[in-house]
N, C-alpha and C positions, 0 to 999 in steps of 0.2 A: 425540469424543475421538480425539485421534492416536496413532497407535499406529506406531514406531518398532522396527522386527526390527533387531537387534542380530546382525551377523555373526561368524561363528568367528574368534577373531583380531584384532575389530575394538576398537580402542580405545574407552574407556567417550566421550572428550573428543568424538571421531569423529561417534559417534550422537548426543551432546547440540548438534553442531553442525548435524547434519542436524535435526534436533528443531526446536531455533531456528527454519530457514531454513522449514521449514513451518508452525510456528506464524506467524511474520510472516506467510507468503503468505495466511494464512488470513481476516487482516484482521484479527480481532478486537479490539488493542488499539485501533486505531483506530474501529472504532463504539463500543468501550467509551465513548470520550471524545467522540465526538462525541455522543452520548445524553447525555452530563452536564449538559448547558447545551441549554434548546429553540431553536433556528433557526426562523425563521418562513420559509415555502416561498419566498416572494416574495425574499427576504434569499438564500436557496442558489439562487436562480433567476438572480441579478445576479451572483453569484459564480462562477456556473457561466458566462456569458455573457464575462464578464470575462475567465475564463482562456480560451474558444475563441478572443477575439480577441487576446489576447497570443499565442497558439500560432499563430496567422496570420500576425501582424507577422513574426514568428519566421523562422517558413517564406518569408517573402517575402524578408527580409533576404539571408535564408541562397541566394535563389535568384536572389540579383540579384549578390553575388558570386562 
C-alpha cells in the first residue's frame, strides 16, 4: 500500500500527482497485464533477445556518428 503525506498547504491535485508518479514506478499495472495472457518462457526469451540486439544496433549507430 502507498502511502502518500500530504504537506501543510499542499494542494490536494499536488499529492494525487505524486501518488500517480509512484504507483507507475511500482509497476504493477504492467504485471497486471502481462499475467492476463500466459507467455511461454522460450517466447519472452526471443523477445528479450530481440530487444538487446536492437539496443546494440542503436548504440552502434549512435557511435558511429
Amino acid at each position: 500500500m502507498l502511502i502518500i503525506p500530504v504537506k501543510d498547504g499542499e494542494s490536494i491535485d499536488r499529492a494525487l500527482k505524486r501518488y500517480k508518479r509512484k504507483f507507475d514506478k511500482t509497476g504493477v499495472v504492467r504485471q497486471l497485464r502481462a499475467r492476463q495472457q500466459f507467455v511461454k518462457p522460450s517466447v519472452t526469451l526471443r523477445q528479450a533477445k530481440l530487444k538487446a540486439a536492437h539496443k546494440q544496433r542503436e548504440a552502434s549507430k549512435e557511435e558511429q556518428a
